[in-house]
C-alpha positions as CSV (number, residue, x, y, z in Angstrom):
1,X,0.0,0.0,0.0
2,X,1.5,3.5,-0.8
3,X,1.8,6.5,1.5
4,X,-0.9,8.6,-0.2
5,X,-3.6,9.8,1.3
6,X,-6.7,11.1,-0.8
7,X,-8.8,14.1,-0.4
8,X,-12.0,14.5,-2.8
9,X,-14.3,17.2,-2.6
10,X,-17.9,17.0,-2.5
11,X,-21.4,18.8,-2.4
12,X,-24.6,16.7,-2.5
13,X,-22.8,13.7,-4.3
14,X,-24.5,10.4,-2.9
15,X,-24.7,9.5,-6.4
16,X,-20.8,9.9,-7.6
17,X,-19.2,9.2,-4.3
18,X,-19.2,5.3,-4.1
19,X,-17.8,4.7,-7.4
20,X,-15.5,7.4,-6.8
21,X,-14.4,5.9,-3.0
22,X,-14.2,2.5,-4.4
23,X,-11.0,3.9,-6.9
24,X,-8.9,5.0,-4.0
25,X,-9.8,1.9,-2.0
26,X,-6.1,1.4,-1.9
27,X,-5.4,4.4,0.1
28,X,-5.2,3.9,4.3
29,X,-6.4,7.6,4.5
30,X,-9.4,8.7,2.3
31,X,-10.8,12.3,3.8
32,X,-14.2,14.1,2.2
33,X,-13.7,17.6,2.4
34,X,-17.6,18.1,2.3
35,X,-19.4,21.3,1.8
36,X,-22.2,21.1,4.1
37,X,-24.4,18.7,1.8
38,X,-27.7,17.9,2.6
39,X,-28.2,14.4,1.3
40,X,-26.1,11.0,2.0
41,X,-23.0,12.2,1.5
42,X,-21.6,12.5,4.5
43,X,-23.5,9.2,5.7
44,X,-22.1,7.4,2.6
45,X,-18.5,8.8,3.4
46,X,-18.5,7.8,6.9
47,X,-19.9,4.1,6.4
48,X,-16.6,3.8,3.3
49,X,-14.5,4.6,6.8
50,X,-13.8,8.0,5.1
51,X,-12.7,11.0,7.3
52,X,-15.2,13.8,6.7
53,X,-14.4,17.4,7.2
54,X,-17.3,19.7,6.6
55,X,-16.7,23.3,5.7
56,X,-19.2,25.5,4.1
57,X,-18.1,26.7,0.7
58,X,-16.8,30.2,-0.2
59,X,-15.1,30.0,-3.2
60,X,-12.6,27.4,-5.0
61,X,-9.2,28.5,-4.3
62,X,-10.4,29.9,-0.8
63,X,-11.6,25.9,-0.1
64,X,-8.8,24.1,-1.5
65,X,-6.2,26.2,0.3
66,X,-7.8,25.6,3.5
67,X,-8.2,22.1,3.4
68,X,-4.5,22.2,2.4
69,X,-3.5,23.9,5.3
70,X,-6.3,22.3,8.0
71,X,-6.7,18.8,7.1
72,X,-4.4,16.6,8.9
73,X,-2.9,14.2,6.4
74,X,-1.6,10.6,7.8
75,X,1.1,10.6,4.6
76,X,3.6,13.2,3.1
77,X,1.7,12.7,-0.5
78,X,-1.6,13.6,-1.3
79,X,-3.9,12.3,-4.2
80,X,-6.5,15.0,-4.9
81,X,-10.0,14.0,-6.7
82,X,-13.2,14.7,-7.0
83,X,-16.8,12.5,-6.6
84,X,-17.3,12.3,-10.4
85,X,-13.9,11.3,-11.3
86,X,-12.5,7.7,-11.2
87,X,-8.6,6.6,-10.8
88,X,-7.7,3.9,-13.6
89,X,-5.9,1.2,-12.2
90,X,-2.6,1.9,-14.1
91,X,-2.9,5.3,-12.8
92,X,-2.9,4.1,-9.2
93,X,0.2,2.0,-10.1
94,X,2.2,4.8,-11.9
95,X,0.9,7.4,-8.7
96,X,2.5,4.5,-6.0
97,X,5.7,4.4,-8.0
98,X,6.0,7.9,-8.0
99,X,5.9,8.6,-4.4
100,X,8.2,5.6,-4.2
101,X,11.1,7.8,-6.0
102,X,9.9,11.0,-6.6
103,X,13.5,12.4,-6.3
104,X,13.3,15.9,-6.3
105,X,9.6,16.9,-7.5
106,X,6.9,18.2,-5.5
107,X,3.7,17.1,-7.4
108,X,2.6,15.5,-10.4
109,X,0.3,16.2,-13.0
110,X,-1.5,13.5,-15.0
111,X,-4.2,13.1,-18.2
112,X,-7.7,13.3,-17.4
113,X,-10.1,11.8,-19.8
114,X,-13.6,14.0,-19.8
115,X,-16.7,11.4,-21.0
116,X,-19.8,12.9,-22.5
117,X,-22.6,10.7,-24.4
118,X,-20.3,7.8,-24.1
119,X,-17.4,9.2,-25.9
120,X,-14.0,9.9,-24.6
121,X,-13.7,13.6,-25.2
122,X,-10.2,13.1,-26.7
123,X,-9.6,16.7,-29.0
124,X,-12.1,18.9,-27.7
125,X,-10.7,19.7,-23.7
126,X,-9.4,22.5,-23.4
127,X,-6.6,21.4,-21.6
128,X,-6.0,17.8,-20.3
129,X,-3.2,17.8,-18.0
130,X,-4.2,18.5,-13.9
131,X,-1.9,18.6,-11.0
132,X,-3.4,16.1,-9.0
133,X,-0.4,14.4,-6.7
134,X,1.5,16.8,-4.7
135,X,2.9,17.3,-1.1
136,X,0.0,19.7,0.2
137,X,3.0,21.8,2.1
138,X,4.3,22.8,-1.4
139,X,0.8,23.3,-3.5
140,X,-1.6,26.2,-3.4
141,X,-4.8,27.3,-5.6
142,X,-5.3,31.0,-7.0
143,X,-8.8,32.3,-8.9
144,X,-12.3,32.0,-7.6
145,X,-13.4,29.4,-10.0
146,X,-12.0,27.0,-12.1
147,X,-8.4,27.2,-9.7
148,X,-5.3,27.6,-11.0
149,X,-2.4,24.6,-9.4
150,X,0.8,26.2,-8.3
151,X,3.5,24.0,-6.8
152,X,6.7,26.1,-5.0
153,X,9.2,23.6,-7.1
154,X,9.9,21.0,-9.7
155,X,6.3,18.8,-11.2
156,X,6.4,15.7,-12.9
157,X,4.1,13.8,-15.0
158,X,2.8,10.1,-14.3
159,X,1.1,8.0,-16.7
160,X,-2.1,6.4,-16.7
161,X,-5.7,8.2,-16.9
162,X,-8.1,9.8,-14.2
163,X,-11.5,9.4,-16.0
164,X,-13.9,12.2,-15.2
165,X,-17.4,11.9,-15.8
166,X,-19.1,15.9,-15.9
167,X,-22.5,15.1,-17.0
168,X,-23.1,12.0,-14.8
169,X,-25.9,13.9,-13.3
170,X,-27.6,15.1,-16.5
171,X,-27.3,18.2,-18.4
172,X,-29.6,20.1,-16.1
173,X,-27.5,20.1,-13.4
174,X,-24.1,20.6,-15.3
175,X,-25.8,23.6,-16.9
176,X,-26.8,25.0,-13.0
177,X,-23.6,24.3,-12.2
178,X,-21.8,26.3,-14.6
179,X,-24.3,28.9,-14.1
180,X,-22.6,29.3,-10.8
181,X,-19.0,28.8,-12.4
182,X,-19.8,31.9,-14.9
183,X,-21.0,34.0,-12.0
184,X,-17.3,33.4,-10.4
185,X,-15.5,33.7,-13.7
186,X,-17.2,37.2,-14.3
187,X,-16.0,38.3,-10.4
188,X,-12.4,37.2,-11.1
189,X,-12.7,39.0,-14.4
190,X,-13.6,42.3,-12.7
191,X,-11.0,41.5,-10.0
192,X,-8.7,41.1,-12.2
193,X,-9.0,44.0,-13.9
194,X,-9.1,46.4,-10.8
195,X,-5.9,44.9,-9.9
196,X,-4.2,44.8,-12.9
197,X,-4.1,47.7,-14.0
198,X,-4.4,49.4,-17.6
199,X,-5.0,46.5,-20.6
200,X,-1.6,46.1,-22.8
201,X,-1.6,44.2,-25.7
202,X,2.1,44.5,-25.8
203,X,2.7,43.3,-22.3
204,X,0.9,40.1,-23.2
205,X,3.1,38.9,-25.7
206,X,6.7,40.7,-24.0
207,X,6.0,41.4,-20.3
208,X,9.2,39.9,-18.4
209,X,6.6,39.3,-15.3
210,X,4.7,35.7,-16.0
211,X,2.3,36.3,-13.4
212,X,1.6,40.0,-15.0
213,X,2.3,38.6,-19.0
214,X,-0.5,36.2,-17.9
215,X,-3.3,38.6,-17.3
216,X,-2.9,40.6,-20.6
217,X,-3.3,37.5,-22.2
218,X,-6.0,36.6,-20.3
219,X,-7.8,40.1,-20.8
220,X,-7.1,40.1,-24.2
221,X,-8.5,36.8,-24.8
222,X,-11.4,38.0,-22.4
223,X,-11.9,41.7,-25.0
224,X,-12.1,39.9,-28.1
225,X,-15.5,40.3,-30.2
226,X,-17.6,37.1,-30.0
227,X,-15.9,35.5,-27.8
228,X,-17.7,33.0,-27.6
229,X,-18.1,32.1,-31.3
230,X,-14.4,32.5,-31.1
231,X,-14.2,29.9,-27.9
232,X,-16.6,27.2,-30.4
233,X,-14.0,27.8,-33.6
234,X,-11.2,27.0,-31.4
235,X,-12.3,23.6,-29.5
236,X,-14.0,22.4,-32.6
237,X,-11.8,23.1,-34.8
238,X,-8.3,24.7,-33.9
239,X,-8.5,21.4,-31.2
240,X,-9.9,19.7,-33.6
241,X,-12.7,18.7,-31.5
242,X,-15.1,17.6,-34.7
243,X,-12.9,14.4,-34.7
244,X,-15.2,13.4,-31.1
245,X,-17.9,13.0,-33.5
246,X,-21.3,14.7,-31.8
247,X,-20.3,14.8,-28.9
248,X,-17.8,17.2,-29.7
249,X,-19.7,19.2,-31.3
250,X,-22.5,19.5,-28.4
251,X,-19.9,20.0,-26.2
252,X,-17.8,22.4,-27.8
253,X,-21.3,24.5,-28.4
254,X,-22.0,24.0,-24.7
255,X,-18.3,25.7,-23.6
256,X,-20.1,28.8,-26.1
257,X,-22.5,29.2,-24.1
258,X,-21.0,28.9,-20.7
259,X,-18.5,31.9,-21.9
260,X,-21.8,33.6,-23.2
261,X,-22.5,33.7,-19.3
262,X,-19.7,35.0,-18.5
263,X,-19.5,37.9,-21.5
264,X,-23.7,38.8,-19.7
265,X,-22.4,38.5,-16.5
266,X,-19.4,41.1,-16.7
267,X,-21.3,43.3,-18.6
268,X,-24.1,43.1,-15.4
269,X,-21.4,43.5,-12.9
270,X,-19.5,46.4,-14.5
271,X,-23.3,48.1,-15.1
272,X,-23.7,47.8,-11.2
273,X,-20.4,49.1,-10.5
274,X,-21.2,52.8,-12.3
């Protein structure tokens, strides 16, 4: 048995948290960092032998930072996941050999494969790489939604897939919940923009700074007209997500929309603030 303990995250997820539990069965120290749900959750957690730690939620990189920092781990290594996702068995072997000799790195990131009507959402994801093995004393979470992973030395990469599985609840509640997301989005937007300073298109392509060469990427990416047409043309085809057959396509139309929440909601939050 490796010396990894697992933390996953939930909310309300009696249906996604047994499947999920039963991947990480290997691990000697399995906590639910729960926020305050109202159905079996908790129960569910508690009769796995889980370790529940309830905290009400604020937002994303506010939550994972504290149960970081509060939750006392048994093992130096932590395996983050959430209740929809599902550790492959050759990704539990490649995260135990890691930890084994990790020589000098921090945390790993790994591939996560997104499903949606049964099909492996290979081209369309924006991005398929996620830091989910770390120490917890060298990791740390910025943005209010949709978190950035920061790890205070060298990452490495381990093989093997974390399977994810966003519309196991239906496509009502995916669309709720990234209702909410764009509503945090559009505050980290403004946010951003109060701290940051003037927009520079220069800066985003020469600024030494990364942390500052990042936001006038981000806010140029964030001024562009039709953004979210512009969001479709690049996951269905720049990342050539038409190859995922329909459900590419849906999908890629459904990440239009949710920036089209985002585009509403910034205009509604900069309206309230003149």
């Amino acid at each position: 048995m490796a010396n990894i303990s697992v933390i996953i995250l939930t909310k309300n997820e009696q249906q996604d948290l047994p499947g999920c539990l039963e991947s990480v069965a290997w691990s000697d120290d399995i906590h639910v960092y729960d926020s305050v749900s109202t159905d079996r959750t908790v129960e569910i957690a508690e009769q796995f032998g889980a370790k529940v730690t309830p905290r009400p939620f604020d937002n994303w990189a506010a939550h994972q930072n504290w149960g970081l920092q509060n939750i006392k781990f048994k093992h130096e290594w932590v395996f983050y996941i959430d209740a929809d996702e599902r550790m492959t068995p050759e990704l539990v072997q490649a995260v135990q050999a890691a930890v084994v000799s990790p020589g000098d790195f921090v945390a790993f990131r790994l591939q996560r494969r997104d499903f949606f009507l049964g099909t492996w959402l290979k081209h369309v994801q924006a991005s398929p790489f996620y830091m989910r093995l770390f120490k917890p004393q060298h990791m740390r979470y910025e943005r209010l939604v949709n978190p950035i992973s920061i790890a205070d030395g060298p990452v490495g990469e381990v093989a093997g897939y974390l399977d994810h599985f966003p519309f196991s609840k239906g496509m009502g509640q995916w669309v709720e919940r990234h209702n909410s997301y764009s509503r945090f989005e559009a505050q980290q937007i403004v946010e951003n923009r109060v701290k940051g300073g003037a927009f520079s298109i220069a800066k985003a392509f020469t600024a030494s700074d990364f942390h500052e060469r990042r936001y006038h990427q981000k806010e140029l990416f964030y001024r562009l007209p039709a953004r979210p047409l512009v969001k479709f043309l690049l996951l269905y085809l720049g990342k050539l997500g038409f190859l995922d057959g329909r459900a590419g396509f849906t999908y890629a139309v459904l990440q239009a929309i949710y920036e089209y929440f985002i585009v509403l909601k910034v205009r509604e939050l900069e309206q309230e603030a003149e």
